[in-house]
Structures are given as structure tokens and as C-alpha cells.
N, C-alpha and C positions, 0 to 999 in steps of 0.2 A: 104191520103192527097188530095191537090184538082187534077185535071188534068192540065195537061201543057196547055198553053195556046201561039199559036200560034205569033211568032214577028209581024207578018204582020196585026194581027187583028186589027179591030175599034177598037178605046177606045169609043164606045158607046156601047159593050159586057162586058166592064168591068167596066161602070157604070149601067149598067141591073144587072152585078152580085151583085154590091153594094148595089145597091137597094133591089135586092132580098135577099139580107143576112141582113139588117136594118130592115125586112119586120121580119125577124126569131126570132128578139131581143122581148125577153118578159120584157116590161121597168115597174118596180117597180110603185104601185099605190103613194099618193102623202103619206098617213100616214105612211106608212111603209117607205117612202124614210126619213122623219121627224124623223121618232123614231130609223133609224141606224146614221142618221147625229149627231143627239143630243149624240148617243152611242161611236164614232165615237169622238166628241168633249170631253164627261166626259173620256174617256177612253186616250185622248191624253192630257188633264191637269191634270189627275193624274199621269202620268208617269212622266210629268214634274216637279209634286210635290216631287215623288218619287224620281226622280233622284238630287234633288236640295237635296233633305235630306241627302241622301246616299256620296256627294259631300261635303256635311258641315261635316259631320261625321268621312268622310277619311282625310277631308284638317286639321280639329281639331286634329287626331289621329297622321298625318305626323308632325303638327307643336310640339306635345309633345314629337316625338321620336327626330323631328331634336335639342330642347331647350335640350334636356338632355345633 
């Protein structure tokens, strides 16, 4: 893990650390960020799709056991 870091320190050692950990981040080019968003988006309307289907299908099946 990291080292202890002293009560009494600056907090301008712990915005150098920041900085130097923001500096580590390797941030995604812009097409790749584009083609997991979109993935990202299909992937969370179908589930919605999904789950609305499976929702009609259980609410259809409880209403024929409750009418009997």
C-alpha cells in the first residue's frame, strides 16, 4: 500500500502526490472512449429491453395462476 503520511505534513505533498498519480493515468484516446460509450449504451437498453420482457411474462403468468 502507500506509506503513512505524516499529520503535520503540507497539504501541498499531497496535492504533488495527486498530481503525480493523474500524471500515471493512461486516459483512453477519443474513438475508443466513443465505441465503449456507445457499447456501454446498447448494452444498457437491452437489458432494459430484457428485463421489461421477462417482467410482462412473470406479471402475465402470476395473473393466470392468481384468476384460476
Amino acid at each position: 500500500m502507500g506509506e503513512a503520511v505524516k499529520e503535520n505534513a503540507p497539504k501541498t505533498s499531497w496535492t504533488t502526490g495527486l498530481k503525480a498519480e493523474f500524471k500515471k493515468i493512461i486516459w483512453p484516446d477519443k474513438q475508443s472512449l466513443v465505441r465503449q460509450t456507445i457499447a456501454v449504451i446498447a448494452v444498457s437498453v437491452a437489458l432494459g429491453v430484457l428485463t421489461t420482457i421477462i417482467d410482462a411474462v412473470l406479471k402475465y403468468g402470476v395473473d393466470i395462476i392468481v384468476n384460476l
